[in-house]
C-alpha positions as semicolon CSV with decimal commas, in nm:
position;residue;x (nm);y (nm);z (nm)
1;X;3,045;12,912;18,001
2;X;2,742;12,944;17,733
3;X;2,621;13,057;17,444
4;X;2,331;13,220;17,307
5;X;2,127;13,258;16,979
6;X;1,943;13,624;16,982
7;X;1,672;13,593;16,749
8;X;1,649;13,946;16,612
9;X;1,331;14,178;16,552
10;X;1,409;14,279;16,156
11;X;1,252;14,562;15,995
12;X;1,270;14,428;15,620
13;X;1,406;14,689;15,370
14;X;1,293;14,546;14,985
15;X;1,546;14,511;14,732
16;X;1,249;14,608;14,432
17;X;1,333;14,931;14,417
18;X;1,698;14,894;14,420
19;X;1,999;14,702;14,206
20;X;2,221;14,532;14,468
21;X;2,576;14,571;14,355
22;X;2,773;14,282;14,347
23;X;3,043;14,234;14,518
24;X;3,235;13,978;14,374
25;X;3,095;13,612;14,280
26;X;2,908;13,400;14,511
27;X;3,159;13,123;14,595
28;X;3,119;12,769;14,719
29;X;3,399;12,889;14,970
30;X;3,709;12,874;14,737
31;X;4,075;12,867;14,762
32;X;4,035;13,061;15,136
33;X;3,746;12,841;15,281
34;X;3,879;12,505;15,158
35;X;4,206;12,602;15,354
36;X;4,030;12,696;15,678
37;X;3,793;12,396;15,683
38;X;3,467;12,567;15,577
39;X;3,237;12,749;15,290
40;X;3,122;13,059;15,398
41;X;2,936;13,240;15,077
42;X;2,562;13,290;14,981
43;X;2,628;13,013;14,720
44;X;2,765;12,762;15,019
45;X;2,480;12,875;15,289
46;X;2,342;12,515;15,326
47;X;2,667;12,334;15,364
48;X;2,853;12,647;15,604
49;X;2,542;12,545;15,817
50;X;2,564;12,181;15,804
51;X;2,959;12,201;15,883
52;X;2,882;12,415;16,183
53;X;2,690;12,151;16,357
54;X;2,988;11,914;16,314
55;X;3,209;12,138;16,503
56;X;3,012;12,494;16,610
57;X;3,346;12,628;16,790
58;X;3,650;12,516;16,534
59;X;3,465;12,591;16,227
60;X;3,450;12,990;16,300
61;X;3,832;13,013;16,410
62;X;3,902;13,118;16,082
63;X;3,678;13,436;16,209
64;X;3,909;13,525;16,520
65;X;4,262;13,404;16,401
66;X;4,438;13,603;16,638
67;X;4,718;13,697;16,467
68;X;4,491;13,762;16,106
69;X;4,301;14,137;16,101
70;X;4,039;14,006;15,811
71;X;3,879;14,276;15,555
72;X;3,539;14,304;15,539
73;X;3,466;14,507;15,208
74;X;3,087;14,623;15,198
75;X;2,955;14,702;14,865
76;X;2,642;14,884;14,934
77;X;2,408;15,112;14,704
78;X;2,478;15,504;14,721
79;X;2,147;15,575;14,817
80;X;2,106;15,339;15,080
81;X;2,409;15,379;15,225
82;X;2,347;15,745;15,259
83;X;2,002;15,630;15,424
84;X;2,214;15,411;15,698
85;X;2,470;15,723;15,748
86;X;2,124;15,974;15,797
87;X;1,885;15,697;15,977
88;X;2,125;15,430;16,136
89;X;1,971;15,494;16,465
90;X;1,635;15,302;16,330
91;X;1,835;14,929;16,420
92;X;1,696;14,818;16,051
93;X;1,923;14,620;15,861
94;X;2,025;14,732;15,500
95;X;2,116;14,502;15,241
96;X;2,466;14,489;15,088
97;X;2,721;14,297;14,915
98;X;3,039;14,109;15,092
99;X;3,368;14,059;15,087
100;X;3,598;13,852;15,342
101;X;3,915;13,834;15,293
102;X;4,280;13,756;15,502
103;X;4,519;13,478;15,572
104;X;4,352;13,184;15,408
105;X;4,033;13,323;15,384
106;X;3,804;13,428;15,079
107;X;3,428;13,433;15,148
108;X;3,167;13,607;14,906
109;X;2,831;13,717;14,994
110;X;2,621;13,837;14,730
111;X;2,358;14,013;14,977
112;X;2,422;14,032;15,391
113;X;2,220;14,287;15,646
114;X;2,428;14,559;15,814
115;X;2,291;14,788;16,051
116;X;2,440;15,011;16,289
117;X;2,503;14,882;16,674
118;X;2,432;15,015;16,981
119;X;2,213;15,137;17,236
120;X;2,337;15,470;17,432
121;X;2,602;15,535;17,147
122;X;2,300;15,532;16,854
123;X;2,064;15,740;17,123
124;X;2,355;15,962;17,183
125;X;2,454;16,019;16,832
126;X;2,123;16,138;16,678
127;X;1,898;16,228;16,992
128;X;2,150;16,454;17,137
129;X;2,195;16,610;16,846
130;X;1,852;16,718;16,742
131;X;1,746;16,381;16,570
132;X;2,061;16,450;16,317
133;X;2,365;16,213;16,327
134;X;2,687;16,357;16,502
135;X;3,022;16,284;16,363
136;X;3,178;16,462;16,679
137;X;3,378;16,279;16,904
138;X;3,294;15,915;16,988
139;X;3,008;15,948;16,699
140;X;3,293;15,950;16,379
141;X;3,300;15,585;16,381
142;X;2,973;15,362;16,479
143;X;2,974;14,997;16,543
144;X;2,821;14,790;16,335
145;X;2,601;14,468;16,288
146;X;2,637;14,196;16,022
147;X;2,374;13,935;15,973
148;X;2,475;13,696;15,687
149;X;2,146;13,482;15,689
150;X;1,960;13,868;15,668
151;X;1,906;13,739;15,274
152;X;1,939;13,393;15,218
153;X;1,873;13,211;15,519
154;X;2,094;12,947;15,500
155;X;2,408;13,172;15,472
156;X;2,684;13,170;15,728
157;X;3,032;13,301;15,760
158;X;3,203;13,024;15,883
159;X;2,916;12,907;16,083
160;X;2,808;13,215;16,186
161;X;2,486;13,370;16,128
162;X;2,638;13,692;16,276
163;X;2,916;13,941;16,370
164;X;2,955;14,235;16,578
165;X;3,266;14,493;16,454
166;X;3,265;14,721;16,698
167;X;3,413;15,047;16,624
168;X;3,577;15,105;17,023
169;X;3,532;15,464;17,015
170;X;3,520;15,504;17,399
171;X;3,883;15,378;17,422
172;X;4,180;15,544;17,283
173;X;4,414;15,284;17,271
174;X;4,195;15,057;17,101
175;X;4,303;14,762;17,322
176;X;4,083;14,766;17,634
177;X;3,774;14,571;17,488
178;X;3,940;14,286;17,385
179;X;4,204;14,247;17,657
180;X;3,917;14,246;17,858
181;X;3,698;13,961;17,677
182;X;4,015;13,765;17,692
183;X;4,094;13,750;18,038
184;X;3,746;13,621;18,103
185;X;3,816;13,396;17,871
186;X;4,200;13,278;18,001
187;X;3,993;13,271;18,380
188;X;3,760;13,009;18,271
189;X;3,443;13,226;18,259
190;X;3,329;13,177;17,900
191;X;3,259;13,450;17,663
192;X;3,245;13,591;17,302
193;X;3,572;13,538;17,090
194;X;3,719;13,859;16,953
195;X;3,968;13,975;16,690
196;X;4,081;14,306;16,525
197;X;3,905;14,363;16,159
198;X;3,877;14,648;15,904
199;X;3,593;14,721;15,784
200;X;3,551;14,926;15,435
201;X;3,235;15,052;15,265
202;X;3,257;15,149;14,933
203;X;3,553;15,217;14,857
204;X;3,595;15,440;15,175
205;X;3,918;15,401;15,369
206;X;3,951;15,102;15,615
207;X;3,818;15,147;16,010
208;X;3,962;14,984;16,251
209;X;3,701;14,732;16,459
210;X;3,733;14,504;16,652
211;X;3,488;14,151;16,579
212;X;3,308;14,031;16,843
213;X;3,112;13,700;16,853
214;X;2,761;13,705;16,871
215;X;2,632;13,504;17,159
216;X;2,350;13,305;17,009
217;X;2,258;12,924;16,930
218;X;2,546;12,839;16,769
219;X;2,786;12,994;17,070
220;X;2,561;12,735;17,312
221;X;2,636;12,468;17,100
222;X;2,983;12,527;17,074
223;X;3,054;12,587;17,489
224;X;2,744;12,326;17,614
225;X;2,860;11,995;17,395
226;X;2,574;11,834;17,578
227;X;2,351;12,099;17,665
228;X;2,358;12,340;17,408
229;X;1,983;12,352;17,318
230;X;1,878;12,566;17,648
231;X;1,749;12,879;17,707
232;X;1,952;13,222;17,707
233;X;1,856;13,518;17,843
234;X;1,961;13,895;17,818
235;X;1,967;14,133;18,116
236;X;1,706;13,968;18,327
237;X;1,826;13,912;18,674
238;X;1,701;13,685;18,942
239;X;1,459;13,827;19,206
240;X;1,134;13,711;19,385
241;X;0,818;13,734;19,275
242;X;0,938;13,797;18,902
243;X;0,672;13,769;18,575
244;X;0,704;13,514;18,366
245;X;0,634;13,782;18,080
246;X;0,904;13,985;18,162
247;X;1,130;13,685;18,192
248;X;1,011;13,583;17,813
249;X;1,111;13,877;17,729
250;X;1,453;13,851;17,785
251;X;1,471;13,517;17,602
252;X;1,733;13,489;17,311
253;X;1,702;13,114;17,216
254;X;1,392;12,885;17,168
255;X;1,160;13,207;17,184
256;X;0,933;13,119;16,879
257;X;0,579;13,049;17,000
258;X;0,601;12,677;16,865
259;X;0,881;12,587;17,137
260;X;0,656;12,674;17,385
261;X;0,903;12,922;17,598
262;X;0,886;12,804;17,916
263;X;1,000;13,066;18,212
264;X;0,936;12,858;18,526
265;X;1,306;12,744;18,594
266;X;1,456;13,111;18,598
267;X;1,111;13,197;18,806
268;X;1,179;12,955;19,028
269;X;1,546;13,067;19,063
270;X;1,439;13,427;19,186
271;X;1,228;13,318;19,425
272;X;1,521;13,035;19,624
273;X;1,690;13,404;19,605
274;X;1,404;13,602;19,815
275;X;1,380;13,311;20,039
276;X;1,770;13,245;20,111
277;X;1,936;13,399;20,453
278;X;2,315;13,407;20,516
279;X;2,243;13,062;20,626
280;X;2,092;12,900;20,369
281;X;2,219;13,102;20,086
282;X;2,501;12,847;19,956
283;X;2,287;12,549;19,953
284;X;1,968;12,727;19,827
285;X;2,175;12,836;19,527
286;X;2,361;12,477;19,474
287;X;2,111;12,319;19,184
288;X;2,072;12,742;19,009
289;X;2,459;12,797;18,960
290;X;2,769;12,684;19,012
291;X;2,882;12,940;19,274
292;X;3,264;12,895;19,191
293;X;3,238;12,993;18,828
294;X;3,000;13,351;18,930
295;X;3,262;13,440;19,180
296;X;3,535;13,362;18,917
297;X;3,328;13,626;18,714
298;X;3,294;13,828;19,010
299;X;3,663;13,880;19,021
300;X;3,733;13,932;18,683
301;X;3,471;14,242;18,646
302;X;3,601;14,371;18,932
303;X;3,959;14,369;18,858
304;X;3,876;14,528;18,526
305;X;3,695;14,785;18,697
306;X;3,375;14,718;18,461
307;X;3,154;14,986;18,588
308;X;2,891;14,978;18,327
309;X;2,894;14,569;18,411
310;X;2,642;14,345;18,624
311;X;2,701;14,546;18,886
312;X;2,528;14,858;18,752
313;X;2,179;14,859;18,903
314;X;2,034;15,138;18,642
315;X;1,713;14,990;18,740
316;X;1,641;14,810;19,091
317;X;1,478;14,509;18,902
318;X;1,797;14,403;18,701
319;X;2,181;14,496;18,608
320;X;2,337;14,564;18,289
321;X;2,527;14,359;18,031
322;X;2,527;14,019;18,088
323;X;2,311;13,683;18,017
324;X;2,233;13,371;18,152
325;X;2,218;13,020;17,995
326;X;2,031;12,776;18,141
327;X;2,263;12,458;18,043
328;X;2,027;12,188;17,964
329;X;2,231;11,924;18,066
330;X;2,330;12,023;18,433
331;X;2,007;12,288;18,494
332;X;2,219;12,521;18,583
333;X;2,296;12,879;18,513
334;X;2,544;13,042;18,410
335;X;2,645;13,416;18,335
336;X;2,796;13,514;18,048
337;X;2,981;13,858;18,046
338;X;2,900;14,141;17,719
339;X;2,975;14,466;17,598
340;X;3,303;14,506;17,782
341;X;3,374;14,871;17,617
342;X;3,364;15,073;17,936
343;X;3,684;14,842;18,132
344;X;4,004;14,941;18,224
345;X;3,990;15,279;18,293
346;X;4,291;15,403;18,566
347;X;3,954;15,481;18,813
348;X;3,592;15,371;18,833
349;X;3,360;15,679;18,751
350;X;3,093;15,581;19,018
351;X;3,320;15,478;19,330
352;X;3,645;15,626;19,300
353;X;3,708;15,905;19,574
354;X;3,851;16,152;19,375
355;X;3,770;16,156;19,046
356;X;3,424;15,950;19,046
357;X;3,141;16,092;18,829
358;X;2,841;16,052;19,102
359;X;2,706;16,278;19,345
360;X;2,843;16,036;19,595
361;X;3,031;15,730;19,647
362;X;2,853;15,379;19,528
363;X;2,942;15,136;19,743
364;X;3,137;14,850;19,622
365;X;2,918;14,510;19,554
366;X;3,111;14,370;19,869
367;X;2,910;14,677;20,075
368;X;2,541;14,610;20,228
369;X;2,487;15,003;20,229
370;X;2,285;15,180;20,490
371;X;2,070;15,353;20,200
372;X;1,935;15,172;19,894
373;X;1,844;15,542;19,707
374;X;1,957;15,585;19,384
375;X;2,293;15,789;19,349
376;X;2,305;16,027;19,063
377;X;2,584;15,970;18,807
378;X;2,748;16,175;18,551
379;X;2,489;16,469;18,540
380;X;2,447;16,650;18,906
381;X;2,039;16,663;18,882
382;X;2,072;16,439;18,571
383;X;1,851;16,093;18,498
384;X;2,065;15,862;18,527
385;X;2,088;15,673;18,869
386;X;2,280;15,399;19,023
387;X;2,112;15,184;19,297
388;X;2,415;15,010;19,510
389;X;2,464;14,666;19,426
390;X;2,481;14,537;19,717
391;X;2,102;14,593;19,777
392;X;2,038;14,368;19,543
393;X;1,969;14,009;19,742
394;X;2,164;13,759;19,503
395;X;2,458;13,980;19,497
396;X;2,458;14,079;19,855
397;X;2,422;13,696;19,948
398;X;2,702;13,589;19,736
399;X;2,934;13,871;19,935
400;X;2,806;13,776;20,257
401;X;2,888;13,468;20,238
402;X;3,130;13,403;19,951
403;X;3,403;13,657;20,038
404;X;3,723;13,455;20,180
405;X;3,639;13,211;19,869
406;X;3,635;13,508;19,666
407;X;3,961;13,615;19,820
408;X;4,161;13,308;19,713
409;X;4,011;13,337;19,375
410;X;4,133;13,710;19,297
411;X;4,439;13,576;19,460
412;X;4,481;13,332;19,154
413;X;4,361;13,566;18,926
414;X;4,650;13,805;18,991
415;X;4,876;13,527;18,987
416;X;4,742;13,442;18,603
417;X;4,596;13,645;18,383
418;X;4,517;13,946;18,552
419;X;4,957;13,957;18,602
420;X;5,078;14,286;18,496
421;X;5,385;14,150;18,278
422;X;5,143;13,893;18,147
423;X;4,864;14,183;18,024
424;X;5,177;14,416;17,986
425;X;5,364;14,198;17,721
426;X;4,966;14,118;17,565
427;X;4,917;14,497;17,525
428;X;5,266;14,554;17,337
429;X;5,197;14,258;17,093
430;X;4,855;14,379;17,009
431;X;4,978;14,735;16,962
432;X;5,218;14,612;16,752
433;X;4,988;14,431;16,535
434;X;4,704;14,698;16,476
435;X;4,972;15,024;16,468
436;X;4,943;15,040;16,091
437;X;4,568;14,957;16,068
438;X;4,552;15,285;16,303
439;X;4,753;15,443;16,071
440;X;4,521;15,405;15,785
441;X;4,213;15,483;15,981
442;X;4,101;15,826;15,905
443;X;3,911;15,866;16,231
444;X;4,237;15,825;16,413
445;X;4,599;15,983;16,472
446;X;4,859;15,749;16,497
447;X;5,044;15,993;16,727
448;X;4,724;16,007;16,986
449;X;4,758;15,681;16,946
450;X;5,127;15,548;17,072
451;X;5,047;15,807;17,343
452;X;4,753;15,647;17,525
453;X;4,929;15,289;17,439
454;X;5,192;15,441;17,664
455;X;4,935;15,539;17,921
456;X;4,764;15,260;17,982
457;X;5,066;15,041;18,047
458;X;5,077;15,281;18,418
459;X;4,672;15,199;18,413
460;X;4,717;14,872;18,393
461;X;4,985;14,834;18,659
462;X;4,717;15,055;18,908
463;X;4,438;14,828;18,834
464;X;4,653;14,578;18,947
465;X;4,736;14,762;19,309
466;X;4,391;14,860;19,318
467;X;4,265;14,474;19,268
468;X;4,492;14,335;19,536
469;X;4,358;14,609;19,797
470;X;4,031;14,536;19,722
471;X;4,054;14,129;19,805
472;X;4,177;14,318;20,138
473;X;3,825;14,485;20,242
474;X;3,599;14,163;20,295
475;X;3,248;14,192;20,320
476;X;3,171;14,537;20,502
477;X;2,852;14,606;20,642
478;X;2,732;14,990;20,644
479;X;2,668;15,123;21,049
């Protein structure tokens, strides 16, 4: 599947006023990059980004070695840093100095952005709090954003102009995430590359993350070989009658005004959606996507019971972590899963019967529900809402008449990745291999730990039963 380039909106913080420290010298790559194939420093900006377009998906495999957990050692000025620890919830990146270092590798950045990351967890950890950052809970350790080219634009980490290291506070055992973005991955449904990282800022003791690739320009050109130049979008879904504006919005690639956006094709999409019936769904949709690869997505989210997924209607107009690339070599498009955080839990909080966190049942996507009302979740009387997913036309349409293909597909899904002694024996190894980095994180206990490691070996062997009865409900219509 496809990649992205998200052009970022960057409040610019001036270094005038401050002395960067350095961290290191700026290398032309070094013993590290000249091992791995690449240059990664401030110094070796222009040629990281001229090696990238040679090969866009080797050249950053140095970033996600799976069996490598790199260092990333900020060196950031007192002050500021105490700025991004008080005001991280403005999104603006601060500069600082860089360090990369494991296995083969030895980049130096004189001067990167880093910002903190995230949208409910930043809102969460200052708004609910009185407009003063939490360190309760979930708000000790906060994901983070680094933009190598922030600086000098031509510098890249391997390639990269970007990196997620998110922090995984929601989960426990510190393994759900990327077990997650990996069995998309081993399914054939393309998305971001992860690996485990510590992160350190001055001199503080090293945090466990976990790096996620951005989805961006670069990830486009390394998954579309031939079509890697098209547009991607974030969270805009495809319904009738839809605004161009609001679809420009959503653009991630080829958004400056001089490309002249164009937001007819993904218009044109939501309408062949309004228009379809049962009938002529499957050939209405046959030059938009490739109807295969969304219900090989379809069974993946499911499986991992991704409630906070593309099946969360928080808004009837459009679902919730995802994005679409338009490949500009077949015109199709193709989704892209994100922000896989909230997966694997032992139930889903919005359908399951017992222990769901709604003030009734949501209806599966595979349900055309009687009512279309939004369902309160998590708060009784609270804001946030749920509309089902199956009132939504596209998705509703795919179930309707998608299901026994659907069926066979979850069917090899279970048989593959989605096998408990396959995800069983991935869980142990990856335990295994972070149990010490846990250790040393002082936002963790090592014996909390190995206890929810333990756990979720059961969760994963119910998500598994629960999976399998699911391909057993078919498409259900509401009387």
């Amino acid at each position: 599947m496809g990649m992205r380039r998200r052009t970022m909106a960057h409040a610019a913080l001036t270094l005038t006023s401050l002395l960067l420290p350095a961290c290191g010298s700026s290398s032309a790559g070094g013993e590290g990059a000249a091992a791995s194939g690449g240059a990664g420093g401030v110094g070796a900006g222009g040629a990281a980004g001229a090696s990238a377009d040679l090969d866009a998906c080797e050249f950053a495999d140095a970033v996600f070695a799976p069996e490598i957990i790199l260092e990333y050692r900020v060196t950031m000025d007192p002050a500021l840093y105490e700025d991004l620890k008080a005001n991280g919830n403005d999104e603006v990146y601060r500069p600082a100095a860089l360090q990369v270092r494991g296995g083969d590798v030895a980049e130096d950045f004189e001067a990167v952005g880093l910002r903190y990351k995230g949208d409910y967890s930043l809102n969460h950890c200052w708004d609910d709090y009185g407009g003063v950052r939490s360190y309760v809970g979930e708000c000790a350790k906060l994901s983070v954003k680094l933009k190598f080219n922030d600086v000098e634009p031509e510098a890249r980490l391997f390639g990269l102009k970007r990196l997620n290291l998110n922090s995984m506070s929601y989960d426990d055992t510190k393994l759900r995430e990327r077990l997650s973005y990996a069995l998309f991955n081993d399914f054939g449904v393309g998305t971001a590359r992860t690996a485990y990282a510590k992160l350190i800022i001055n001199d503080e003791p090293p945090l466990l993350m976990l790096a996620v690739e951005a989805i961006d320009g670069r990830y486009t050109a390394c998954h579309y070989p031939e079509g890697g130049d098209g547009d991607l979008f974030k969270e805009v879904w495809p319904r009738p009658g839809m605004a161009e504006a609001a679809v420009l919005e959503a653009l991630r690639t080829n958004d400056d005004p001089d490309d002249e956006p164009d937001a007819g094709a993904f218009v044109e999409f939501g309408n062949a959606v309004g228009t379809a019936t049962e009938a002529t769904f499957v050939d209405a949709m046959a030059g938009f996507i490739d109807r295969e690869e969304v219900l090989r997505y379809m069974a993946v989210d499911r499986a991992i019971k991704n409630w906070d997924g593309f099946t969360a209607f928080y808004w009837a107009e459009r679902s919730h972590n995802f994005y679409w690339y338009h490949d500009a070599a077949s015109g199709r498009f193709d989704l892209i899963p994100w922000d896989l955080d909230q997966t694997l839990w032992d139930y889903d909080p919005y359908m399951d019967p017992v222990y769901r966190h709604a003030e009734r049942q949501v209806p599966n996507w595979n349900v055309k529900p009687l009512s279309c009302d939004p369902i309160t979740v998590w708060e009784s009387g609270g804001a946030v809402t749920v509309i089902p997913s199956g009132c939504d036309p596209f998705i509703n349409l795919l179930a309707a008449t998608s299901w026994d293909e659907f069926a066979a597909i979850g069917a090899e899904l279970l048989a593959g990745p989605f096998d408990f002694d396959a995800m069983d024996q991935q869980v142990t190894a990856w335990a295994a291999q972070i149990a010490a980095a846990v250790d040393e994180d002082p936002v963790l206990s090592l014996q909390a730990w190995e206890s929810q490691v333990e756990y979720l070996h059961g969760v994963l062997q119910k998500n598994v039963d629960d999976f399998r009865a699911h391909l057993e409900e078919g498409y259900v219509v509401e009387e």
